[in-house]
C-alpha positions in Angstrom: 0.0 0.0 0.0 1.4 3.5 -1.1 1.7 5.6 2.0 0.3 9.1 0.1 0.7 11.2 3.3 2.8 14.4 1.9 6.1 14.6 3.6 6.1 18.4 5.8 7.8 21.1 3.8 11.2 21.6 4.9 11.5 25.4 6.4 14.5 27.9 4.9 16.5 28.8 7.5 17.7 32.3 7.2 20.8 34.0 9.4 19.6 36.0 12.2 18.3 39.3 12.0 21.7 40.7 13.2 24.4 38.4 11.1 21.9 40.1 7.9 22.8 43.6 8.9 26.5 42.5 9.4 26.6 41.0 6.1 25.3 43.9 4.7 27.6 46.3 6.8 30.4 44.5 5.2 29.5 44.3 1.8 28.5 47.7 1.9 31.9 49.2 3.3 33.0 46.7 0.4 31.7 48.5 -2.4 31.8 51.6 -1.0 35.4 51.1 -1.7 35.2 50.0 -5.3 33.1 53.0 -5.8 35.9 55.1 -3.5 38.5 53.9 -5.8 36.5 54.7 -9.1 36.1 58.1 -8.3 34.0 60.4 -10.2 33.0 61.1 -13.6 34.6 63.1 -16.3 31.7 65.8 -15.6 32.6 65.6 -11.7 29.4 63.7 -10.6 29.3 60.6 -8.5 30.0 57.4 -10.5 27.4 55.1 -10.7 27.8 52.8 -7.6 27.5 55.1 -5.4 24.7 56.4 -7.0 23.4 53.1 -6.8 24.6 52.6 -2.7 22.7 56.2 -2.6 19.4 55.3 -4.1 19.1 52.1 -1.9 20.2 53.8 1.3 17.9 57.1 0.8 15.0 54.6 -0.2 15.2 52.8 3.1 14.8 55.5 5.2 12.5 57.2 3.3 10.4 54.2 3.9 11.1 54.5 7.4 9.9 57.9 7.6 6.7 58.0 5.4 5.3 55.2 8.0 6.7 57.2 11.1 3.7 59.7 11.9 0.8 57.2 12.0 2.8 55.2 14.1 3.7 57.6 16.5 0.1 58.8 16.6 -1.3 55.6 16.8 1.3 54.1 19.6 1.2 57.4 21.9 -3.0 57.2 21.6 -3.3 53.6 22.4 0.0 53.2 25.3 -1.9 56.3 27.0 -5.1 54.9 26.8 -4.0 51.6 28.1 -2.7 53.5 31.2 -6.3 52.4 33.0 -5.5 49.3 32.6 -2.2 49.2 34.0 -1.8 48.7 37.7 0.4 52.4 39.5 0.1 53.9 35.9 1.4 57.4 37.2 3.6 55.6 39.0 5.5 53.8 36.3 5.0 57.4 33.8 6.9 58.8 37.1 9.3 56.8 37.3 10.0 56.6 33.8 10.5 60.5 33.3 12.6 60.0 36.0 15.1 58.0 34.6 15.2 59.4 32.0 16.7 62.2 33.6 19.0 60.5 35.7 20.5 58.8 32.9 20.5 62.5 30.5 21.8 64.2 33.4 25.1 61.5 33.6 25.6 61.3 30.3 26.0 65.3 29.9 28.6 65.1 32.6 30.4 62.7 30.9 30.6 65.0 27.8 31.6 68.0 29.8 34.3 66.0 31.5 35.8 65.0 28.0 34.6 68.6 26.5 37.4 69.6 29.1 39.7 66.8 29.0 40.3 66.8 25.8 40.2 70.5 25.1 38.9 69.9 21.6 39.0 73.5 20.3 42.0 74.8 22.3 44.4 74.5 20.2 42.8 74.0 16.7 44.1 75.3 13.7 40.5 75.9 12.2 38.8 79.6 11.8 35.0 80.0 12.4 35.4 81.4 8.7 35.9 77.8 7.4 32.6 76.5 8.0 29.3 76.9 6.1 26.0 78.4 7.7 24.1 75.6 9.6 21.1 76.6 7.8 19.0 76.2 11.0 18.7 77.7 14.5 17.0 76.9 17.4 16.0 79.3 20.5 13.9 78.5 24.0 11.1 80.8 22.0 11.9 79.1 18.8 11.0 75.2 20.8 7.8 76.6 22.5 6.6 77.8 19.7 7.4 74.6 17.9 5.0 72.7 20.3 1.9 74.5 19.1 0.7 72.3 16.0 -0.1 74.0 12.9 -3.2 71.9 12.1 -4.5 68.3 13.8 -1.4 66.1 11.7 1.8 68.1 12.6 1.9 68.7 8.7 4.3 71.3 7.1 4.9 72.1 3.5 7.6 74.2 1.6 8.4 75.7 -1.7 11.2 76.0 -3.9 11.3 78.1 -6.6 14.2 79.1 -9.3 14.1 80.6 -12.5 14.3 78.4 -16.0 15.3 78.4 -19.2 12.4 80.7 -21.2 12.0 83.0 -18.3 9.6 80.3 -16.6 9.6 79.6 -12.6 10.5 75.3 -11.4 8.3 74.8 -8.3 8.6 72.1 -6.5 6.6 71.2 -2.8 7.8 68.9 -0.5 5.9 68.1 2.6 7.1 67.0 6.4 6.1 66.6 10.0 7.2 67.5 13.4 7.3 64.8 15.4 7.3 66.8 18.4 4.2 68.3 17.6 2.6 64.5 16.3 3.8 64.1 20.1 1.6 66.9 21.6 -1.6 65.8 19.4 -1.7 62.2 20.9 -0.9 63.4 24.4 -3.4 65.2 24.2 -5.7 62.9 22.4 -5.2 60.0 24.3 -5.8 61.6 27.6 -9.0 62.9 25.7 -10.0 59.0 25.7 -9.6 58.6 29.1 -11.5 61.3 30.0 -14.5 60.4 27.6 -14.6 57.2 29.0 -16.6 54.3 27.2 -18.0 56.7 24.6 -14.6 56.4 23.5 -14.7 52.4 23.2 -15.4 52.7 19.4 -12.2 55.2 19.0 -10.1 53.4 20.5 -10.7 50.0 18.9 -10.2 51.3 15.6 -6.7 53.1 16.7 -5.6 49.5 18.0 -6.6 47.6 15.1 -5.5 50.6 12.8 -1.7 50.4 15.1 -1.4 46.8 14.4 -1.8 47.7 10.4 0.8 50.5 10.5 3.0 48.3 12.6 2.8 45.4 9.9 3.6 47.2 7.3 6.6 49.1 9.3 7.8 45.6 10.5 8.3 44.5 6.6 10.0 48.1 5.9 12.6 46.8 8.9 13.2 43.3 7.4 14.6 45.5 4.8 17.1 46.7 7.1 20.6 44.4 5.6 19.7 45.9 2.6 19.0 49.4 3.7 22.6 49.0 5.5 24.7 48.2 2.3 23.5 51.3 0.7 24.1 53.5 3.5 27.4 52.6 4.5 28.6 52.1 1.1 27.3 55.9 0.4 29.0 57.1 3.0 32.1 55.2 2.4 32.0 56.3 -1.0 31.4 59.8 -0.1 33.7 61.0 3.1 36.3 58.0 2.3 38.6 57.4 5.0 39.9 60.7 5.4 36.5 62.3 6.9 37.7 62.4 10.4 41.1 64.0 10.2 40.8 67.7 9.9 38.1 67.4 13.2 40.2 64.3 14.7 40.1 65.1 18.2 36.3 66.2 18.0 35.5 63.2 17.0 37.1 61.4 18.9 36.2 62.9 22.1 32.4 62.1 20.7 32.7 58.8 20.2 34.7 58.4 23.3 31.6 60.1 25.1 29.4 57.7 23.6 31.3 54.7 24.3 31.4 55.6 28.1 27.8 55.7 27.9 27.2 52.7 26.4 29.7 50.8 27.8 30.0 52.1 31.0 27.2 54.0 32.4 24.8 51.9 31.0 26.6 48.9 32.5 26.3 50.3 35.8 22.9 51.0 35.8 21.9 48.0 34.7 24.0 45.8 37.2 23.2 48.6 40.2 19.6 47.1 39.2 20.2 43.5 39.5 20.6 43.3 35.6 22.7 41.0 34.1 24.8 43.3 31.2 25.4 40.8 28.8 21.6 40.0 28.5 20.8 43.3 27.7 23.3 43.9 24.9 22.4 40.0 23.4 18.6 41.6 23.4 19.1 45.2 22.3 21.7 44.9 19.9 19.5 44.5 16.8 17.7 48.0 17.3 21.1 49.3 18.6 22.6 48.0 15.1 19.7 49.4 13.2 20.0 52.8 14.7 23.5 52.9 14.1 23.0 52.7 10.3 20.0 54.5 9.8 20.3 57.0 12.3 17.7 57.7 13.4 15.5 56.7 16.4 12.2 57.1 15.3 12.4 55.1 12.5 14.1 52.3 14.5 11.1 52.4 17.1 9.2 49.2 16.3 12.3 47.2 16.3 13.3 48.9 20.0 9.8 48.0 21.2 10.6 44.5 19.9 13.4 43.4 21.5 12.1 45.5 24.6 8.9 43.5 25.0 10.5 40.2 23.2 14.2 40.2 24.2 13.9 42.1 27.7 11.2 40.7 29.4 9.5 44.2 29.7 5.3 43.5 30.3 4.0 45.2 26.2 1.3 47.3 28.6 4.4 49.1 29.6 6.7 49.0 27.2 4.2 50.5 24.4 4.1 53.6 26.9 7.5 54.0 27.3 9.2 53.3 24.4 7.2 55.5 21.8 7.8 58.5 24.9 11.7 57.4 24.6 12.2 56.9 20.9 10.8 61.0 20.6 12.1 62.6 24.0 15.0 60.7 25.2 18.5 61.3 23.7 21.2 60.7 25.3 23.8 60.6 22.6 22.4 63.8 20.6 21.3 65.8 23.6 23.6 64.8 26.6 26.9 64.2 25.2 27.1 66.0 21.8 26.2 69.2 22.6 27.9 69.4 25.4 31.8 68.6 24.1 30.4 70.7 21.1 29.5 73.7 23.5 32.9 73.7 24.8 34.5 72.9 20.8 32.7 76.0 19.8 33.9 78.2 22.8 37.4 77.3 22.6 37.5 77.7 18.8 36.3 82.1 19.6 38.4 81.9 22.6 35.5 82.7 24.7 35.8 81.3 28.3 32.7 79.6 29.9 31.9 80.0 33.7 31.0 77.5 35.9 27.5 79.0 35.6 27.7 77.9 31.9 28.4 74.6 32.6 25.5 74.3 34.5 23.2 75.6 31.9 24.7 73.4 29.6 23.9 70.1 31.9 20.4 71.6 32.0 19.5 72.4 28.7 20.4 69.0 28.1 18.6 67.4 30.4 14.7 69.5 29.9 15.7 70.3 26.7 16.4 67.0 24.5 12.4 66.8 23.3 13.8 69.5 21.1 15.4 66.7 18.2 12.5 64.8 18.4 12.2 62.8 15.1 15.4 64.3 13.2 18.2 62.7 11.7 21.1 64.4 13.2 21.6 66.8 16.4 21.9 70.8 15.1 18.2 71.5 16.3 19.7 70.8 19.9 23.1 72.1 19.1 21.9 75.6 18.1 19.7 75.6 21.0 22.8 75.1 23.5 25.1 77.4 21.7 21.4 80.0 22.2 21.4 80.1 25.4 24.8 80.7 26.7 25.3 82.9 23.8 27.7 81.3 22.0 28.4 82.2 18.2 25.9 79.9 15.6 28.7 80.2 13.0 30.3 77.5 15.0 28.0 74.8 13.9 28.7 75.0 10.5 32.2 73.9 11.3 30.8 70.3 12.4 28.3 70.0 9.4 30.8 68.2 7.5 31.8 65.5 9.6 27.9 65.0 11.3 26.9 62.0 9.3 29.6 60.1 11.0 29.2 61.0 14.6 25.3 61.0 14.0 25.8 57.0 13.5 27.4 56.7 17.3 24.8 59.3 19.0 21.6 57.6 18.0 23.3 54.1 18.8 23.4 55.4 22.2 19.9 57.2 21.7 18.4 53.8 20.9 20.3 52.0 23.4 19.3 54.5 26.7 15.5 54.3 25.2 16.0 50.2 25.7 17.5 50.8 29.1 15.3 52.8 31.2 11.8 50.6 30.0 14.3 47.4 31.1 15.5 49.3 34.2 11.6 51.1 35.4 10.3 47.6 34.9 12.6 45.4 37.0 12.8 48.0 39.9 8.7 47.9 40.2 8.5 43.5 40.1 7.1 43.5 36.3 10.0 42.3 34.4 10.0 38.9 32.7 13.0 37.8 34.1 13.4 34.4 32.5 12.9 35.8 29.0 15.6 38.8 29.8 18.1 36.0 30.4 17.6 34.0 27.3 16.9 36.4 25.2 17.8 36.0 21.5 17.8 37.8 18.2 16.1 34.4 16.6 12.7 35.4 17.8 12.7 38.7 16.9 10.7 37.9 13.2 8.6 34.5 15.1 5.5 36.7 14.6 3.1 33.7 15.4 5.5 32.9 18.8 1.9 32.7 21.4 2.4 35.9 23.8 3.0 34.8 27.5 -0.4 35.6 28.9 0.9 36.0 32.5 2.8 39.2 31.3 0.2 40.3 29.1 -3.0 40.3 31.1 -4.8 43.7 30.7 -2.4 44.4 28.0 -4.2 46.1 24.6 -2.0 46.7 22.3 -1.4 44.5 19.7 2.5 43.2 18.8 4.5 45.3 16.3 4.5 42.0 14.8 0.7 42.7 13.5 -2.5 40.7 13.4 -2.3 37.0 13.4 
C-alpha cells in the first residue's frame, strides 16, 4: 500500500536578524570602496555605484519615515489609553520620566568632562570662517513655539522656486512633520479617551486595530534593514572615504569616546546597580542598537526597540508600548547629553571665549529638559543651536561640524536607541514586572517569530497589539 501522506515542507532557515545587517555592513563598506577607488566622472558627478549605494540607502529611510507619523500617533494614543488598565500607571509614567533624567543628566557630565579633558577647540588650527552656515537655528522661544501644531497632523509644506530656461519659474513642494508636535496631538488625544470614557470604546478600537496595520507594514520596511545598511554605508564610504575624520580628529574622537562611556560604562552600571545582568541586555538590544547605528535615526528604528524591549527584555507590552514611543521621541542621550555638550565647549574654545562655571551648568540643564527639542530628526543641530542660544555662543560654530555630522550622528543615536532600551528594562525590573526568565535568554532568533503565542501571565490587561501585527 502506497503511504500518500505528503512529507512536511522543509522550512528555509535564514541568518539571524543581526548576522543580515552585518553582512550587509560589510559588503556595503566593500563597495563603497570599489566605488571610492573609481572616483568620479569626467563631468565631476558621482560614479554610478555610489549612486546606486545612494538610491538604496535614501529609499530605506525614506520608507522608514513615510510610516513614522501614524505610528507615533497611533502608539502614543493607544499606550496612553492603556494606562487604566495598567496597575500604578502614574507611578510607572513617574518613574520613567525619571530615569530618564537621571540617565540624561550622567551622560551630559560625561561630555563635559571629555569637553574639558580633551580641550577639543583649544588648540585647533581651524577659523570660524571655514565653516558653512548651519542653515538652521534653534531658541527656548523658537522650541515653544514649535510645540503648538499648525493643524491636527503636525503637517508642514515648503516651496522651492528658481528661475528656468524661457523665463519660466521650477516649483517644486515637499511636505514634512514635526514629530514633536505629532507628540503633543496624541498626548493630548489620548488623555481625551480617558477622560471620555466608554463613549470612546469605538475610537479606540479602531486606533488598536489601525496600530497593528501600520505596525505590519513598518515591520516588513525593517526586514529591509541588511539591505538598507549596504547602501548607506557604502554611500557614505563612498562619499567621506577614510579621510573624513582628520581635519576634526580630536572632536570626533572625544564624541565617540563620550558615547562609548555611555554605552559601555554608564549603561553597564545602571543596569548591574539594578540586579541586571549586562550581557543579556546587549544580546537583546543589539538588533535596534545595530539598526539605529546605520539609519540614524530613532524614530524610524522604534518598532524594532519595542521589539526586543517586549521580546528580548522581558518588559510586560502594557508598559513598554508607553515607554518606548515616549523614549524613541524625547529621550537622547547621545544627541542631547553628550554631543552638545563637548560641542558647546568645541565652539567656545574655537572664539576663545571662556565659559563659567554657571555655563556649565546651563549646559547640563538644557540637556537634560531640553532633549524633546530633536525629536524625530536625523542628526543633532536643532539641539546644538539651542545650547550654543542660550549661553550665547556664536551659531557660526555649527557649520564647522556640518561636514563630519553624518559620521558621529551613527554613534549618537546608537546610544539614543540603546538609553531608550534601558530605562523601560530598568523602570520595569525596579517595580517587580520584568519577565525575568525571558531577559536571560533572550535571542535575536525570535525577533521575526510573529506567530511565537504571547506569554499571557505578562500580558493580562495588556491592549496593544504586537509590532509584529494581526495574526
Amino acid at each position: 500500500m502506497t503511504d500518500t501522506t505528503a512529507a512536511p515542507k522543509r522550512r528555509l532557515h535564514f541568518p539571524s536578524f543581526t548576522v543580515q545587517v552585518l553582512l550587509g555592513l560589510g559588503l556595503g563598506v566593500l563597495l563603497g570602496w570599489i566605488a571610492l577607488q573609481m572616483g568620479e566622472t569626467a563631468g565631476g558627478d558621482p560614479n554610478w555605484l555610489t549612486t546606486t549605494l545612494d538610491t538604496i540607502g535614501s529609499s530605506f529611510i525614506t520608507l522608514l519615515k513615510a510610516i513614522v507619523p501614524p505610528l507615533v500617533f497611533l502608539a502614543i494614543v493607544t499606550s496612553i489609553a492603556n494606562l487604566q488598565q495598567v496597575t500604578n500607571a502614574a507611578r510607572l509614567a513617574w518613574q520613567t520620566l525619571l530615569w530618564f533624567a537621571i540617565t540624561a543628566a550622567i551622560s551630559v557630565a560625561v561630555g563635559i568632562g571629555l569637553g574639558l579633558l580633551f580641550q577639543p577647540g583649544a588648540h585647533s588650527t581651524l577659523s570660524p570662517e571655514a565653516g558653512t552656515d548651519p542653515g538652521v537655528s534653534a531658541s527656548w522661544l523658537d522650541f515653544l513655539d514649535g510645540l503648538i501644531p499648525g493643524n491636527f497632523l503636525g503637517l508642514g509644506a515648503s516651496t522651492d522656486a528658481s528661475a528656468i530656461d524661457g523665463g519660466g519659474i521650477d516649483a517644486s513642494t515637499s511636505i514634512s512633520f514635526n514629530v514633536l508636535q505629532i507628540v503633543v496631538i496624541a498626548i493630548v488625544v489620548g488623555i481625551a479617551v480617558l477622560r471620555t470614557g466608554k463613549a470612546a470604546d469605538p475610537f479606540l478600537g479602531f486606533t488598536r486595530s489601525a496600530l497593528a496595520v501600520v505596525q505590519k507594514v513598518l515591520w516588513w520596511v525593517i526586514r529591509l534593514a541588511p539591505l538598507g545598511t549596504l547602501g548607506l554605508i557604502g554611500k557614505a564610504v563612498a562619499t567621506y572615504g577614510w579621510d573624513l575624520l582628520e581635519p576634526l580628529g580630536t572632536f570626533a574622537v572625544a564624541i565617540y569616546v563620550g558615547l562609548a562611556i555611555a554605552l559601555f560604562v554608564v549603561y553597564p552600571v545602571i543596569l548591574k546597580s539594578n540586579g541586571l545582568r549586562v550581557a543579556s541586555f546587549f544580546r537583546g538590544a543589539w538588533p535596534a542598537i545595530q539598526l539605529a547605528f546605520v539609519s540614524r535615526s530613532s524614530v524610524g528604528t522604534l518598532p524594532l526597540t519595542q521589539r526586543v524591549v517586549e521580546r528580548n527584555l522581558g518588559v510586560p507590552r502594557s508598559y513598554a508600548s508607553f515607554a518606548v514611543p515616549l523614549a524613541a521621541t524625547t529621550k537622547m542621550d547621545g544627541c542631547a547629553s553628550i554631543y552638545p555638550a563637548i560641542s558647546a565647549i568645541f565652539v567656545a574654545q574655537i572664539f576663545g571665549i571662556h565659559l563659567s562655571l554657571t555655563d556649565y551648568l546651563l549646559i547640563a540643564f538644557v540637556s537634560v529638559v531640553g532633549s524633546a527639542a530633536t525629536a524625530g530628526l536625523t542628526g543633532a543641530v536643532v539641539m546644538l543651536t539651542l545650547t550654543l542660544s542660550t549661553l550665547g555662543l556664536p551659531l557660526a560654530g555649527v557649520g564647522l561640524l556640518l561636514a563630519i555630522d553624518p559620521i558621529l550622528d551613527m554613534g549618537r543615536t546608537a546610544v539614543n536607541v540603546a538609553g531608550q532600551a534601558l530605562v523601560p528594562t530598568v523602570v520595569a525590573k525596579r517595580e517587580g514586572i520584568i519577565d525575568l526568565a525571558q531577559y536571560e535568554s533572550a535571542s535575536a532568533e525570535d525577533l521575526f517569530s510573529d506567530d511565537e503565542p504571547a506569554d499571557e501571565s505578562r500580558e493580562a490587561g495588556a491592549a496593544v497589539p504586537e509590532l509584529a501585527g494581526a495574526r
